[in-house]
Every structure is written in structure tokens, then in C-alpha cells.
C-alpha atoms as an extended CHARMM CRD file, in Angstrom:
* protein
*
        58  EXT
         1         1  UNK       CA            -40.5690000000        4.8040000000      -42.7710000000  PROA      1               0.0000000000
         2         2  UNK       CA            -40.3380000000        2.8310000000      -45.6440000000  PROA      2               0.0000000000
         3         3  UNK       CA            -42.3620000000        4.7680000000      -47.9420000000  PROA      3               0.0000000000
         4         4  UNK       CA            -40.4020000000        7.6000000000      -49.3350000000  PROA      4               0.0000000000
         5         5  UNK       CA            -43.6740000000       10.1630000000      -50.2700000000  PROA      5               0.0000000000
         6         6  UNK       CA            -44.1500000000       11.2420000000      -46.2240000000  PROA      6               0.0000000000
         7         7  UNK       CA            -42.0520000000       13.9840000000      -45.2900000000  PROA      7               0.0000000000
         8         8  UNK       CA            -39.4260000000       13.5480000000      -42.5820000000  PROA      8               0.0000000000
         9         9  UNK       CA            -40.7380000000       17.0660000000      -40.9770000000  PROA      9               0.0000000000
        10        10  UNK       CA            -42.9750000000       19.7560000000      -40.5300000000  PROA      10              0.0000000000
        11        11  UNK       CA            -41.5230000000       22.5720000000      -42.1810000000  PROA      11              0.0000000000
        12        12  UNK       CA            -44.4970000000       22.7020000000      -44.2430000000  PROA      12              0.0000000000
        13        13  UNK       CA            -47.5150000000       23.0340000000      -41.4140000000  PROA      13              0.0000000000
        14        14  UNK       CA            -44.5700000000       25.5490000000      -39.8510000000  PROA      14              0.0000000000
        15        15  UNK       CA            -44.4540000000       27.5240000000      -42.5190000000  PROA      15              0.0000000000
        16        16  UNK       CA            -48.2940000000       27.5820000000      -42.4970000000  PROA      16              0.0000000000
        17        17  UNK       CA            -49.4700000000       28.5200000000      -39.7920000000  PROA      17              0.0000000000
        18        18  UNK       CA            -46.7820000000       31.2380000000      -39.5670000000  PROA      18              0.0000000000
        19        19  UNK       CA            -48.6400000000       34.2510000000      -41.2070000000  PROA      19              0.0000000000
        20        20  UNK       CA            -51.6360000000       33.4720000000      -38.3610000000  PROA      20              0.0000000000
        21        21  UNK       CA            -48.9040000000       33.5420000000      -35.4020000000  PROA      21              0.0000000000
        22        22  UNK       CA            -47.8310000000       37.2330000000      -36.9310000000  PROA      22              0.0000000000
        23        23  UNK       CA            -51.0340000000       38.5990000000      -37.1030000000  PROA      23              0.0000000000
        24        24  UNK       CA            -51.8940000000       37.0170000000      -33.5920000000  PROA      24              0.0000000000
        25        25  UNK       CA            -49.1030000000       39.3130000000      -32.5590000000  PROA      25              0.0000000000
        26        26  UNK       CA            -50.4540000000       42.2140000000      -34.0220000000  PROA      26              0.0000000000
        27        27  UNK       CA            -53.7760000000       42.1210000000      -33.4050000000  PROA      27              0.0000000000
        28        28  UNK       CA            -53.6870000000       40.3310000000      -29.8650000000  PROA      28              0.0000000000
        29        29  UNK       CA            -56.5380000000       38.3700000000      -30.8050000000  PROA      29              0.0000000000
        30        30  UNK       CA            -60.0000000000       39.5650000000      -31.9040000000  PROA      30              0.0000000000
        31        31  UNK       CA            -62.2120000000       41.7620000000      -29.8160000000  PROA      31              0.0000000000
        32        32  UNK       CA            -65.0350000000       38.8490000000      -30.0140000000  PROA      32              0.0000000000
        33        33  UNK       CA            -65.8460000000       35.5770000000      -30.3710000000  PROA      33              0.0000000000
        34        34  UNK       CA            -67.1420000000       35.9950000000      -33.7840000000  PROA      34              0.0000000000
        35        35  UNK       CA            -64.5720000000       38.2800000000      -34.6980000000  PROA      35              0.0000000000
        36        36  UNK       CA            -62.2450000000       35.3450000000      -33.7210000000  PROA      36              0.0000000000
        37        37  UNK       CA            -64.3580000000       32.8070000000      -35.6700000000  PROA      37              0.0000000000
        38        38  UNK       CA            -64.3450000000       35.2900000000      -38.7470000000  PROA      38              0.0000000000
        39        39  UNK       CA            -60.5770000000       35.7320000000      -38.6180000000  PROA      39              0.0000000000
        40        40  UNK       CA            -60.2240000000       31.6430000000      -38.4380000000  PROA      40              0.0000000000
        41        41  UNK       CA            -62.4580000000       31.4350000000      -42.0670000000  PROA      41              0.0000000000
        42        42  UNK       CA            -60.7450000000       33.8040000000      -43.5940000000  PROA      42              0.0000000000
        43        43  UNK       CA            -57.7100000000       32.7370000000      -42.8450000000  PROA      43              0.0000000000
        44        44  UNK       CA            -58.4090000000       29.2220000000      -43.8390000000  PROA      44              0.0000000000
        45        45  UNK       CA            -59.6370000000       30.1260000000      -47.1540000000  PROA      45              0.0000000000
        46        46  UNK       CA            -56.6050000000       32.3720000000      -47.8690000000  PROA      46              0.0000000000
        47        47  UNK       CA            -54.0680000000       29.5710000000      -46.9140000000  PROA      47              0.0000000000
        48        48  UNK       CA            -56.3180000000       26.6030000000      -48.6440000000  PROA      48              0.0000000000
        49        49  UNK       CA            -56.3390000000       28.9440000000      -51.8540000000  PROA      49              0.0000000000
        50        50  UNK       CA            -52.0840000000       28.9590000000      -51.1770000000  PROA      50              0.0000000000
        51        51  UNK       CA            -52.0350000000       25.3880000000      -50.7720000000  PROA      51              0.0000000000
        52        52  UNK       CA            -53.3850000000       25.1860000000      -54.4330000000  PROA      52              0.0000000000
        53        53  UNK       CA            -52.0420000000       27.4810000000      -56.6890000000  PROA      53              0.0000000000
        54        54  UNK       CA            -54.1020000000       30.3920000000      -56.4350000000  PROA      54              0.0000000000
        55        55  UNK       CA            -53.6020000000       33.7740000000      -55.5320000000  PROA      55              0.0000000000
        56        56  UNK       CA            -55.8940000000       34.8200000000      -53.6630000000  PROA      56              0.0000000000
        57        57  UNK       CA            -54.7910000000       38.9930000000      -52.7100000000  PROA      57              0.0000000000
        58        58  UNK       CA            -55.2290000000       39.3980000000      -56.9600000000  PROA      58              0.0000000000
């Protein structure tokens, strides 16, 4: 605990996986298994392209 770069929480994986919990919600999980795997990518790639910068619904 003595190095003062790691964060003391995890508001930040919180607050990323929480668009993915909403939409579980909603769609109460994909009608198949590669609908599910599909969903997983794209999400991924949405919240990587978040993570650095980018916009990616422009």
C-alpha cells in the first residue's frame, strides 16, 4: 500500500461494467449463444474504445 498510483477502489471497473448490467436488464440476455458471444465483442470494443479516448457512437 505503499505505492500511491493503485487505486484504493473499484469505482472504476463499477462504473464499467455498468452499461452491460442495464442492457442485461433489458434484453434478459441474448436469444443464443452466439448472440451472447456477439453482444460480449461488441461490448468490449465499445468500452475499450471509452477506456481510450475515443468515441465510438460518432
Amino acid at each position: 500500500m505503499l505505492d500511491g498510483r493503485l487505486e484504493l477502489d473499484n469505482h472504476r471497473a463499477e462504473r464499467a461494467i455498468k452499461p452491460f448490467v442495464i442492457g442485461r436488464k433489458n434484453r434478459l440476455f441474448s436469444n443464443t449463444p452466439r448472440g451472447a458471444r456477439t453482444s460480449a465483442v461488441i461490448y468490449s470494443l465499445v468500452e475499450t474504445a471509452k477506456e481510450n479516448g475515443l468515441k465510438p457512437y460518432e
